[in-house]
N, C-alpha and C positions, 0 to 999 in steps of 0.2 A: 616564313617565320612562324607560320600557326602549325605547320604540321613538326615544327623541333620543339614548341611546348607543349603538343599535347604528346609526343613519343617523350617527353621528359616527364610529362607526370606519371605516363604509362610506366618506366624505367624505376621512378622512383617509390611510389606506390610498391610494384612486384618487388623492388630491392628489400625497400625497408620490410614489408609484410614476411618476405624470406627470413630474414634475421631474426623478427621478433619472433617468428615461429620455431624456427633452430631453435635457437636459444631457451623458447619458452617450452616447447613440446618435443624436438630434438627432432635432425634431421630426418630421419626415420621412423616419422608417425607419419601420419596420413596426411595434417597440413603442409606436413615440407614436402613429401614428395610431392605433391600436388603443384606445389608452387617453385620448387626446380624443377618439375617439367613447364612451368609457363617461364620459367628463366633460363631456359634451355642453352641458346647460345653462349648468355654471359655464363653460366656453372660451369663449361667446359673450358672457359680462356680462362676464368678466374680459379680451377683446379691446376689447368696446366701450368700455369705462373705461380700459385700457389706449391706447388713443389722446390719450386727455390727461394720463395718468400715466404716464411712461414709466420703470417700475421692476419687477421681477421677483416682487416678497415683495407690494405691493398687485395684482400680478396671480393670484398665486397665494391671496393670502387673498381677495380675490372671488369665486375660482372655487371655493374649498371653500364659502365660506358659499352663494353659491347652491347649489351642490351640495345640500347641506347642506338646504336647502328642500327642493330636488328632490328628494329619495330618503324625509325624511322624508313627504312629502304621496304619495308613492307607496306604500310601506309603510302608513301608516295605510289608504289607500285599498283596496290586497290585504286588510288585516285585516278591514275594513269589509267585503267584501265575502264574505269567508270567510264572516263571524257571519252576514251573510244569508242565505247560500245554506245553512248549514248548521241555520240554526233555521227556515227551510223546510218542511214536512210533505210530505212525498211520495204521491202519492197513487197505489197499486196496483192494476192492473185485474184 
């Protein structure tokens, strides 16, 4: 349960920060591209779908729910590999 609210505040944070920077500075200054490449996954579902949807609020809720995947499956996957490597036995010569 802790690691879907903190990949949801991750999601939501980079979503909204995207928009307001669109919007504010336009996607093609410095903050957006900056911040579509840390939205990388969801910009590509939410363009792809955005080609038959042509609306703002379903392209931006695409792009946090992949997000949304993405960071959760990434995060589990750091934590996965934490508990590996740390219950590991080291062996000293």
């Amino acid at each position: 349960m802790k690691i879907h609210v903190i990949a949801l505040l991750i999601v939501l944070v980079l979503t909204g920060s995207l928009a307001a920077a669109a919007h504010a500075y336009g996607s093609h200054s410095t903050p957006g591209i900056r911040l579509m490449l840390a939205n990388l996954p969801g910009i590509a579902v939410g363009l792809w779908v955005g080609q038959w949807i042509e609306n703002d609020y379903v392209f931006y809720a695409l792009s946090a729910l992949a997000n949304w995947v993405f960071y959760f499956y990434l995060i589990k996957g750091a934590l996965l590999l934490k508990r590996k490597l740390s219950s590991r036995p080291t062996s000293r010569f």
